[in-house]
Structures are given as C-alpha cells and as structure tokens.
C-alpha positions as CSV (number, residue, x, y, z in Angstrom):
1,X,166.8,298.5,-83.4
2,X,168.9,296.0,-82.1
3,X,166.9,296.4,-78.5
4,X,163.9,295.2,-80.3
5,X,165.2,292.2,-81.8
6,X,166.7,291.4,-78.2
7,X,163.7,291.3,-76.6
8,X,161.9,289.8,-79.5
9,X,164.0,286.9,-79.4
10,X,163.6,286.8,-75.0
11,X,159.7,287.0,-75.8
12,X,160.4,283.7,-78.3
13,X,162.6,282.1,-75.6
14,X,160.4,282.6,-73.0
15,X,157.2,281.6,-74.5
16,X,159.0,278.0,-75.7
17,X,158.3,275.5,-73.7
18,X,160.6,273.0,-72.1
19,X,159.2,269.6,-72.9
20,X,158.9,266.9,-69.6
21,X,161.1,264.7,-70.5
22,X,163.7,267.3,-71.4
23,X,163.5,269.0,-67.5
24,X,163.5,265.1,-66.3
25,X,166.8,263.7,-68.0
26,X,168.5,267.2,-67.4
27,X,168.3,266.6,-63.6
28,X,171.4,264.6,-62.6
29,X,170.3,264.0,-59.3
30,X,166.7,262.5,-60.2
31,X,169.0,260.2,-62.7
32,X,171.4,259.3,-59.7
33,X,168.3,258.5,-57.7
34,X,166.5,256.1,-60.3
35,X,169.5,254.1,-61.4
36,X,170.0,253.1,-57.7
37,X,167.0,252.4,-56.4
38,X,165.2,250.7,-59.8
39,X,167.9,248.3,-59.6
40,X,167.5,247.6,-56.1
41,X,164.1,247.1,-55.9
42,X,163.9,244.6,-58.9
43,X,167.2,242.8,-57.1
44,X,165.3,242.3,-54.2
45,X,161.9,241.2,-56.3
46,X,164.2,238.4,-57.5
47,X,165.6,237.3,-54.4
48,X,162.7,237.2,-52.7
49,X,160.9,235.0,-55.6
50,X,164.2,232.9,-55.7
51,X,163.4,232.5,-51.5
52,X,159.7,231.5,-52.2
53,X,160.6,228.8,-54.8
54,X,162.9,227.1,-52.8
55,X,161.3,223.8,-51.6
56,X,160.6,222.7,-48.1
57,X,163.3,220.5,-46.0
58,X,161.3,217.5,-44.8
C-alpha cells in the first residue's frame, strides 16, 4: 500500500510543472551573467550619450 501512494505522489510530482520564471531565477549562472552585462551595457549607453552632448571646441 505504501508503493502506491509513492508512486502516486511521483505521478503528482512529475506531472507539476515548473513555472519559467521559477527554472530562470534558480539558475545562478544565468543571474551572474545578467547582473554583469545589463549594467554594462546601460554604463556604456550613458557614456556614449554623455560623449555626444559634449559641445564642439571651436
């Protein structure tokens, strides 16, 4: 009796899905990744505005 109720609770496990976001903020690496590079490419957005709005030497 106690088989059944093991596999009926696998059967439940297995048939739950893992919501996207979940399997996204449970991957360190992927978190690593994005919190270096999102920062670095809006730091180099706003130099490169700063750069463009700098007026011309005459």
């Amino acid at each position: 009796m106690s088989e059944e109720n093991h596999q009926e609770a696998a059967d439940s496990n297995e048939s739950e899905r893992i919501p996207f976001m979940q399997q996204l903020l449970d991957n360190p690496f992927l978190l690593l990744f994005l919190g270096v590079t999102i920062p670095t490419i809006f730091y180099i957005i706003w130099g490169v505005m700063e750069i463009v709005t700098i007026p011309i030497a005459k």
